[in-house]
N, C-alpha and C positions, 0 to 999 in steps of 0.2 A: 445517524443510522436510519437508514429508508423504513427496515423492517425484519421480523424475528429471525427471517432464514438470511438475510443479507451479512456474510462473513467480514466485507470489507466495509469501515463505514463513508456511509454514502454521502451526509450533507453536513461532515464536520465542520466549525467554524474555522479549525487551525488549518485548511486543504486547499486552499485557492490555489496558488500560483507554483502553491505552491508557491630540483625533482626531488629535496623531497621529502617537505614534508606533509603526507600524505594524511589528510582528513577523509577517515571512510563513516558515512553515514548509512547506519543500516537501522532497517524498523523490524516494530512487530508484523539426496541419495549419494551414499558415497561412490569416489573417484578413487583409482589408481594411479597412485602417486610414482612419480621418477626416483630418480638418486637425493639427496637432499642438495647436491653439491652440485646439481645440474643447474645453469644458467635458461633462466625462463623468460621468457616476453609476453608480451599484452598478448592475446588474440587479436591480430590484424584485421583492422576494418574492410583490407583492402585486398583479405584472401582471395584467391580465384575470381578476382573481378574478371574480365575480357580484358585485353589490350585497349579497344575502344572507350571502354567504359567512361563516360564525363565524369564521374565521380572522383577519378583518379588524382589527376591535377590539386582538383581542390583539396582533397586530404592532404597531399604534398606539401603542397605551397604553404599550406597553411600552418601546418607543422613546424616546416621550414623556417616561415617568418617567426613567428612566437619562439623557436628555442633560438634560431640560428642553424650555423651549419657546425652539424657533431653534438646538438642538444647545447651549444653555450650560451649562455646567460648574461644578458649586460648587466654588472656589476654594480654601474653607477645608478641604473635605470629599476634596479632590484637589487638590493644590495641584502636582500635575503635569501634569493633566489627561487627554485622553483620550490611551490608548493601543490600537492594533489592532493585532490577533494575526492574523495572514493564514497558513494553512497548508496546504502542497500534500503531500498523503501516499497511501500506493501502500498501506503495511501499517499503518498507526495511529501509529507511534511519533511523526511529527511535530506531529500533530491533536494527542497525549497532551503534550509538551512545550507545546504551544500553550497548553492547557488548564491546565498548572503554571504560566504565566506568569499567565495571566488570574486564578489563587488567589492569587498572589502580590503581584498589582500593588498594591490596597489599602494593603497596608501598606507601602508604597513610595512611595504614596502617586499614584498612576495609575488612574484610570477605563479598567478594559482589556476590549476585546470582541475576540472571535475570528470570522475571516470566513476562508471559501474564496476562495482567488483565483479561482477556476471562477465566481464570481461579477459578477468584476471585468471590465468594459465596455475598459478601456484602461489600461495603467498610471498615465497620466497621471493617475487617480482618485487617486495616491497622492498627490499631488503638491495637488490642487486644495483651494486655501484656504477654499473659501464651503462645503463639507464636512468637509474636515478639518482645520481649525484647532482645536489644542488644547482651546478652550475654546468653541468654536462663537462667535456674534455678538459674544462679551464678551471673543474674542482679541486681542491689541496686535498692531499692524505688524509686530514683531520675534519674533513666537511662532509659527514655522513648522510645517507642517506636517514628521511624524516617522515614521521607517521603519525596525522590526526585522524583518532576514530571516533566519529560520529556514532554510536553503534543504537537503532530503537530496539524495542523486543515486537514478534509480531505474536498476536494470541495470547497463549499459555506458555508463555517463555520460549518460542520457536525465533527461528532466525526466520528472514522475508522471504520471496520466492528467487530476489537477483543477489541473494546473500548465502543460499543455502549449501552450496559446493564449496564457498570459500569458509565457511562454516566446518562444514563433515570433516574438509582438510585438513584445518587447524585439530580437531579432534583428533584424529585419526594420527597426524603426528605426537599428539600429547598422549595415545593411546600405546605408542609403541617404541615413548622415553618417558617411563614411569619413572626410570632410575635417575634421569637427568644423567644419563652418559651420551647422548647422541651427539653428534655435530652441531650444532644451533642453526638453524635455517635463519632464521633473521637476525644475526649476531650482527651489532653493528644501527640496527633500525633505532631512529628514537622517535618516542609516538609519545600521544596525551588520547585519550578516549573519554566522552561526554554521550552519555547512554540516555536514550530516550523513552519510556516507559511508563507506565499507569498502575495507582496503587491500590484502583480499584480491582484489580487483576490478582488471584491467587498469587502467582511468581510477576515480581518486580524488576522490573530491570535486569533480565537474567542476560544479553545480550550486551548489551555494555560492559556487567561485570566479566561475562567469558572473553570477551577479547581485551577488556584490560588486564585480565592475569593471564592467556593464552600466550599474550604478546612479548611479557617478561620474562615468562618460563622458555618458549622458543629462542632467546636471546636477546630479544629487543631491551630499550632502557627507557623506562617512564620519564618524559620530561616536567609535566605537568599534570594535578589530581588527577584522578577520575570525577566526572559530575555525572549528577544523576535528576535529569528532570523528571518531570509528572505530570501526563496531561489530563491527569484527572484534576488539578490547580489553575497553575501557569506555566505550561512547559516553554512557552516564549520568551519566560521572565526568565525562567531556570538556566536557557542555552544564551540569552543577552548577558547576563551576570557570570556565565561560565566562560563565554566567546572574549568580553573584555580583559578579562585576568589572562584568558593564551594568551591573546594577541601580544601585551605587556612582556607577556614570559618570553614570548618568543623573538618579540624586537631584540631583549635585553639580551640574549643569549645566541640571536645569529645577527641581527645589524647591527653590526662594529661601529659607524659611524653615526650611531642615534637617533631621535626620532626621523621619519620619512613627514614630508608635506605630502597634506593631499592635495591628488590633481584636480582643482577646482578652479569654475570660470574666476578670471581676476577682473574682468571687466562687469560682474554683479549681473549679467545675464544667464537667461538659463542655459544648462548644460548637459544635453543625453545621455545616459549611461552607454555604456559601449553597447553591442548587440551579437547574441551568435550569429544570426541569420541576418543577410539580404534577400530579396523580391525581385526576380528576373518573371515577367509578365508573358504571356503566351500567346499561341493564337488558340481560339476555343476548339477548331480539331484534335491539337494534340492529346486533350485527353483519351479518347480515345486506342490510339494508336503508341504512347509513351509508354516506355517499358516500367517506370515506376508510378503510374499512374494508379488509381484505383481500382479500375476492371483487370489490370491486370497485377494486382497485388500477390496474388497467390505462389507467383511464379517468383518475386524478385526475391534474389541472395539474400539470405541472413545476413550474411559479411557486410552488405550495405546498409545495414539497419540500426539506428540506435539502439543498444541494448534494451532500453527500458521502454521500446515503440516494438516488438515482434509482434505484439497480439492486432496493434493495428494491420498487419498483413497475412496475420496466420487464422485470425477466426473466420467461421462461415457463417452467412446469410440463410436465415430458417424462416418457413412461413412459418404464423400463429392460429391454425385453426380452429385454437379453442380459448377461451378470454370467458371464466365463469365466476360472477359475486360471488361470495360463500360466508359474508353477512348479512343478517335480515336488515333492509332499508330503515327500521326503526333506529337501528344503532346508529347510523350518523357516521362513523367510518366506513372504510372500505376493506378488502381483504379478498384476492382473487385468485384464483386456481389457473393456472397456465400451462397449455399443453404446446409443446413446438417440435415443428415433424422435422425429423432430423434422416427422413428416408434416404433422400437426395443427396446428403451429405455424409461425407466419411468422418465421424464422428462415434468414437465407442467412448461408453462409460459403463462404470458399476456404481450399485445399491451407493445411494446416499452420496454420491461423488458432489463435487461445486462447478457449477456453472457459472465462466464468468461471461457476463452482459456489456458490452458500449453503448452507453446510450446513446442519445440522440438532443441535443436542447430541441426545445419546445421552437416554433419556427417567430411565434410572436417575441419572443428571448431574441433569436438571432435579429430580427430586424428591428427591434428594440436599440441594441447595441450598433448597428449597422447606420439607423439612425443618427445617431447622438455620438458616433466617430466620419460621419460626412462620409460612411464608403457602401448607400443603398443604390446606388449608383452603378458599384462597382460587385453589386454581391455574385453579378453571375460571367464577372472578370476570369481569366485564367493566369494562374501563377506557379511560379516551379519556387523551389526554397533551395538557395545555396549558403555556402557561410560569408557570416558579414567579415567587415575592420571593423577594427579599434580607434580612439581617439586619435591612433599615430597612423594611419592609415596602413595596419598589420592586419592579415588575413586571420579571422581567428579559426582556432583549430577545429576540423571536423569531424566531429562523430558519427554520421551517419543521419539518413533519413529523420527526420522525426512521424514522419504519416506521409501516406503517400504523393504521391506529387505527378506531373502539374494537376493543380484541384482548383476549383470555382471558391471564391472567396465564399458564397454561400455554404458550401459543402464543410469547408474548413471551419466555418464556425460553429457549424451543426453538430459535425460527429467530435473534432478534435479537441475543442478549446472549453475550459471550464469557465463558464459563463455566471454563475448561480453560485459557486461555494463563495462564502467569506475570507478574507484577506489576512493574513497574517499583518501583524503592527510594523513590520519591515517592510510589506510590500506596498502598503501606507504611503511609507519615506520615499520609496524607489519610485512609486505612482505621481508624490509631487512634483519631482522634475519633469513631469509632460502637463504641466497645467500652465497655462499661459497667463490667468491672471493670480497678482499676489495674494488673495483672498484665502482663493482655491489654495494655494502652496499652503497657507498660512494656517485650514480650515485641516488638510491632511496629515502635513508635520507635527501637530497638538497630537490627531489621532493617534498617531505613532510615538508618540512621545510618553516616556515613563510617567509623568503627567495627566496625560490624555490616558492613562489606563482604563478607566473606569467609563469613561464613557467611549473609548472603544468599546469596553465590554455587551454594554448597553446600546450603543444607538448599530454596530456593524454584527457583533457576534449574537446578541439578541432579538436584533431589528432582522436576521436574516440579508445582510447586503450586499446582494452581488455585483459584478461589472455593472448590470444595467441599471441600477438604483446608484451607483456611486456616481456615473456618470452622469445624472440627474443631480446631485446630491453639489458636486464639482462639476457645471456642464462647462468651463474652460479647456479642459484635457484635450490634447490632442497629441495622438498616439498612431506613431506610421503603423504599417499592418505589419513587417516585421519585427518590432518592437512590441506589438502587442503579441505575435507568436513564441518571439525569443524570451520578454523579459515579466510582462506582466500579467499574461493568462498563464496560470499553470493545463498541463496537458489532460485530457479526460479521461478519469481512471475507467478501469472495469469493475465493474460490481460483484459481488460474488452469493451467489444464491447455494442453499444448501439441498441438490435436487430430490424430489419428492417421490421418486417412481424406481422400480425394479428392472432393467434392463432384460431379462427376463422374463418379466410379464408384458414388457413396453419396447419393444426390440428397434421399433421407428419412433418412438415419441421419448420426450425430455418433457417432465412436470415439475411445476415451481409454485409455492405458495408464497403469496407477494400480500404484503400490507404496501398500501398505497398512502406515501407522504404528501397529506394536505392541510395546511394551518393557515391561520389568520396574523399578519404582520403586526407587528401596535401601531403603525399607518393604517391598519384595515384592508391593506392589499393582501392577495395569495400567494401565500410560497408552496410549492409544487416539486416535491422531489424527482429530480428529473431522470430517475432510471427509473422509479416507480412506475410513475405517469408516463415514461415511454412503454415501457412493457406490457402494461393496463390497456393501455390504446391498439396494440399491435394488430389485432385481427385485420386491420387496413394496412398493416406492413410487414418487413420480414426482421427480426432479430438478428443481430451481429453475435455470435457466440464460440464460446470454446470451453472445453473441459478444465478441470484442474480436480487432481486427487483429493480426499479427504481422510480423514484418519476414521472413520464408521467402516469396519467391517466385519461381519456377522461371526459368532465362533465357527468353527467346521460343522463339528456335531448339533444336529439338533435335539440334541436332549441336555446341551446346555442352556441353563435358564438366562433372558437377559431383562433386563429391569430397564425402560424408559421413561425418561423426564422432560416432557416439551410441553411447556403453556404457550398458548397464544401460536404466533408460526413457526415455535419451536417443533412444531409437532411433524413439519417436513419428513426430515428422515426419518422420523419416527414409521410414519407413511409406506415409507420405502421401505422399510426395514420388516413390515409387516407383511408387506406384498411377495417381498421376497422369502420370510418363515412360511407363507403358504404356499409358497410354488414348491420350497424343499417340502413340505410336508406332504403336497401331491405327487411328486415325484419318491417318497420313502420307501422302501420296501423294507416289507416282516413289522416289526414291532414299532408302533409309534408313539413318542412320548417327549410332551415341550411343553415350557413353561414359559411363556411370552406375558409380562406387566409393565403396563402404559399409566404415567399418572400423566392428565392434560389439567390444564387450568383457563379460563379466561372471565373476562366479567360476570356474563350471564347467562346461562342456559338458554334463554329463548332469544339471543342476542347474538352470540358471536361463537357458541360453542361450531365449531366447523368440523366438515369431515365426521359428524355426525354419524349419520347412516351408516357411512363405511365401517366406522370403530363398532357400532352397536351390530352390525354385520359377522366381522369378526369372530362380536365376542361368544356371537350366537352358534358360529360353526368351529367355536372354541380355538380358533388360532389365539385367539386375545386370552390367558387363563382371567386375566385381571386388570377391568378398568375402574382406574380411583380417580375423581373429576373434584375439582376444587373451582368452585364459584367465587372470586373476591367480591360482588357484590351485590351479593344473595342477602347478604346483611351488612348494612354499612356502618352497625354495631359493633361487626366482628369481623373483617377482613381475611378470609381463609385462601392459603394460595401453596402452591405444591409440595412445598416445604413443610407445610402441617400435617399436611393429609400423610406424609411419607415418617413422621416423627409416629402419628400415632400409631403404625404398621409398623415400629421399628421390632418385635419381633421376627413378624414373617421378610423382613430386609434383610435382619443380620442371618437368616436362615437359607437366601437364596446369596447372600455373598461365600456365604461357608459353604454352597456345593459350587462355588466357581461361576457364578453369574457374572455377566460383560453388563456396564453399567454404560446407559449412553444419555448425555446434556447434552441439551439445546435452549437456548434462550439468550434473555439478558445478563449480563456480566454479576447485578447483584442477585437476582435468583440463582444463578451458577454458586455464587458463595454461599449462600443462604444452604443450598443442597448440601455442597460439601461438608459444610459444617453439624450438618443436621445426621451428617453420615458417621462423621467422627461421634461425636453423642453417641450415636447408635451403637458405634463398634465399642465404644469404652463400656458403656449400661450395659450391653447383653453381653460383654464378655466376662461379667459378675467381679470385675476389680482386676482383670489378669492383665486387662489390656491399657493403658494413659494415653492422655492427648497427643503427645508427640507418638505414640508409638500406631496410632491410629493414622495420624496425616500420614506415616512413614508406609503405613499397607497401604494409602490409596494412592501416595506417589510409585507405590512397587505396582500395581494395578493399571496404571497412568504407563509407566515404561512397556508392559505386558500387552497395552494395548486392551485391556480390560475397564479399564473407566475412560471412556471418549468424552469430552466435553467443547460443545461450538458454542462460544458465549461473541457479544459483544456490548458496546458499553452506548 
């Protein structure tokens, strides 16, 4: 996690690279549904293309190759038939599991594709036989369609943002057959779900368990447990140990004729994994003048786009003209204020909304990498991305764009490619087929290996190791450039900042409080979080950005009282939330009356307390009724941090909850517990024995649904 306001995190170690039965991977507003009985499809990649359109073909063809003609399935060549990989992901890890399933299926002997549910028309798609039948026309009666769900939780038990519709839906149907008399929309599916989740988190795995019982009660039939990893542990270990026992189950129960061999070299040389993508080369004009190109990004069809690539064509380019420290240079960190003029740009947000960020790698990163893959040569080459073959020389199937195109090998590895996050132990394995000497194979394989856990742990997820240190680490590798887009850089996420400013008082500007990620390697080199450090730097450039809602929003009346909680750069929306109680307060007419309490925390008053002035400002023209400031180390005797300061107030708490106070968190995942817990305390004590523990959690989850206790944690 880069830093306090950052919603998504930013430099996890599990994130690098990241018919049917259907594995949907989803991580931590409703639709209008049809008949249940209506017959659904994907959303077509290929809606309202032009006649023209190059893209056309290749969807086609490629289609065509991989199922046949009618969706049929060689029987001999997959004798389990099609499987789809459906993945709803917030930070890559679930897309990257998706992606390990679909390497793996062949030798398993499953035709497996990977699809966004962001794509999906109705659940009921999963369910419908004249598309997803195992073997498409040449299915038996008896060869149902199939569903693996990957499912993570994003947050506080939220579905992700490309999981969220298919989500509401599934509700929504469960909402309106309480009685279980409906028609079963998915009668006939048979799925297994392995939920990805963190048990640092209030609600656990809430997202796995909804669609493994969602999926039963709609009509599906559970083939296989439910699992439930932890990435507060080993959620790698969790989903290797869960992925072995399907696969097993699944051999046993659809390939009739027994184990599959895998397709491996038989002559003991190396062997590429297949690849989505090929490289068709350009001339350096067309960037300019290509209609999916980057300058003109803004313009190309959603239809053509990979679902889980829109933001790379939908954000906009913001100058930075304000970049301000707002630690004293004694302290040794960083932490900076950021102002971005969004005049120019059509862009609306409210109070406390999330801004999400693309970075940028660092350019010494890019030719680092550029270096030590032989392509410094080629970085300001031009390239267009179409879909590769397979081993068998089959078209593989297209989804769409991944980032705009034709682009400068420079440019693509700048904005697109995660260069810097650490590698899952899978991508370990996948990485040693591009090392040319035995060494290297022999040095990665360990890594990956149940074995080499531990010092995975330590020398990649400790060491901070990204592409470009691994490549030092292994200089044998060698990695076409389509292979390193398709298979072993994962794509670079957005960052998600919690913004700091009142739309309102700030009609052209977007404010962001940014801690800036800077540490020391145990090599002694610098790791550099690199949306930090892109955004830090910006006054010499413009930010890639776009909005996303947040659940911060103020009660109507201002004469309801609201309580905040943000140490460190929790204090963001706190910020924002302040800016905007004064502008209603200048704008109130007749009688005015509010009670606004802030508790902030951070090390030291002459150190890192920020926003400072503003808050003592404030508190002087009474918007703020009450600021309570916890030092942790004021005394390194006694560690005091916001949680205390609010225990010892827990009268005047339990007194602003009983007139209906909005309670709003921000911080880290274990000060988020820390708080709630310190709440429940408070509601049981001051309710002199009337109120229990459980019955305490139960008011602030009814508070929680009310939109009365907000909470933006991360871990």
């Amino acid at each position: 996690m880069d830093n306090g306001t950052t919603i998504v995190d930013e430099e996890s170690p599990m994130s690098f690279w990241t018919d049917n039965i259907v594995p949907v991977v989803v991580t931590t507003g409703c639709v209008t549904l049809g008949l249940l009985g209506t017959l659904l499809a994907v959303k077509s990649q290929s809606k309202n293309r032009s006649e023209d359109d190059p893209l056309d073909d290749d969807a086609e063809n490629a289609a065509a190759q991989n199922a046949g003609k009618n969706g049929e399935v060689n029987r001999e060549k997959y004798p389990g038939g099609k499987l789809t990989v459906y993945f709803a992901t917030q930070t890559g890890t679930a897309e990257a599991f998706a992606k390990e399933l679909q390497r793996e299926g062949k030798d398993h002997g499953f035709l497996v594709r990977v699809e966004d549910p962001d794509t999906l028309d109705s659940p009921e798609h999963m369910a419908d036989r004249e598309s997803r039948s195992p073997f498409g026309a040449d299915s038996k009666p008896d060869e149902m369609p199939r569903a693996i769900i990957l499912a993570a939780t994003y947050g506080e038990g939220e579905p992700t943002d490309n999981s969220t519709e298919l989500f509401n839906q599934m509700e929504e149907y469960l909402e309106n057959d309480e009685e279980g008399e409906v028609n079963k929309p998915l009668l006939g599916l048979e799925y297994a779900v392995f939920g990805l989740g963190n048990t640092e988190y209030e609600i656990f795995n809430a997202m796995g368990k909804f669609f493994d019982t969602a999926l039963e009660k709609l009509g599906g039939t559970r083939v296989y447990d439910l699992g439930l990893g932890d990435d507060s542990d080993d959620l790698e270990g969790d989903f290797e140990k869960w992925r072995e026992g399907m696969w097993a189950t699944l051999k046993k129960r659809y390939v009739k004729d027994g184990a599959v061999v895998a397709a491996e070299s038989q002559d003991g040389k190396r062997s590429l994994p297949d690849c989505e993508y090929s490289i068709r080369w350009e001339e350096e004009e067309s960037v300019a003048t290509a209609t999916y190109s980057d300058q003109n990004r803004a313009s190309v069809p959603l239809e053509t786009i990979c679902a889980s690539s829109k933001h790379y064509f939908t954000a906009v380019d913001c100058p930075v003209p304000v970049v301000r420290e707002l630690r004293s240079p004694e302290d040794g960190g960083s932490t900076v204020h950021v102002e971005i003029d969004i005049s120019n740009a059509n862009i609306d947000y409210q109070t406390a909304d999330n801004l999400g960020v693309l970075p940028c790698n660092a350019q010494k990163v890019v030719e680092s990498v550029a270096e030590s893959l032989g392509y410094t040569q080629q970085l300001d080459k031009v390239f267009s991305v179409v879909a590769g073959t397979n081993q068998d020389g089959e078209e593989q199937e297209w989804h769409g764009l991944p980032f705009p195109t034709p682009i400068t090998v420079r440019e693509c590895f700048t904005r697109y490619l995660d260069l810097t996050s650490a590698p899952h132990r899978s991508d370990l394995k996948l990485l040693s087929s591009y090392a040319k000497e035995a060494a290297d194979r022999k040095t990665l394989q360990h890594l990956s290996s149940k074995e080499g856990k531990e010092e995975y742990k330590k020398q990649i997820v400790e060491g901070k190791m990204g592409l470009s240190q691994l490549l030092k680490l292994c200089p044998s590798l060698e990695i076409p450039l389509e292979h390193l887009i398709g298979n072993v850089c994962r794509f670079q996420l957005a960052r998600f900042y919690t913004i700091a400013s009142c739309p309102k008082v700030h009609p052209e500007s977007i404010h962001l409080t940014v801690a800036v990620t800077k540490e020391e390697r145990p090599d002694g080199s610098s790791f550099e979080g690199v949306c930090s450090t892109h955004i830090a730097g910006g006054l010499d450039q413009s930010l890639r950005v776009f909005v996303r809602p947040s659940t911060f929003r103020l009660p109507p009346k201002i004469s309801t009282p609201i309580l905040m909680i943000g140490p460190g750069t929790g204090i963001a929306p706190m910020r924002a939330l302040l800016q905007d109680r004064k502008h209603q307060f200048e704008q109130e007419q007749g009688e005015k009356t509010m009670h606004n309490v802030l508790y902030f925390g951070c090390k030291k008053e002459e150190l890192d307390y920020i926003y400072r002035d503003e808050l003592e400002g404030y508190q002087k023209e009474g918007i703020l009724s009450d600021l309570h400031l916890a030092f942790s180390r004021k005394d390194p005797k006694n560690k005091e941090y916001v949680q205390h300061i609010l225990r010892k107030n827990a009268a005047s708490t339990h007194a602003l909850l009983q007139e209906g106070a909005y309670v709003y968190v921000c911080g880290g995942v274990k000060m988020g517990h820390d708080v709630t817990e310190t709440l429940k305390e408070i509601l049981v004590e001051e309710s002199n024995g009337s109120m229990s523990q459980d019955a305490a959690a139960n008011y602030l989850t009814t508070l929680s649904s009310e939109g009365r206790f907000v909470q933006e944690l991360w871990s």
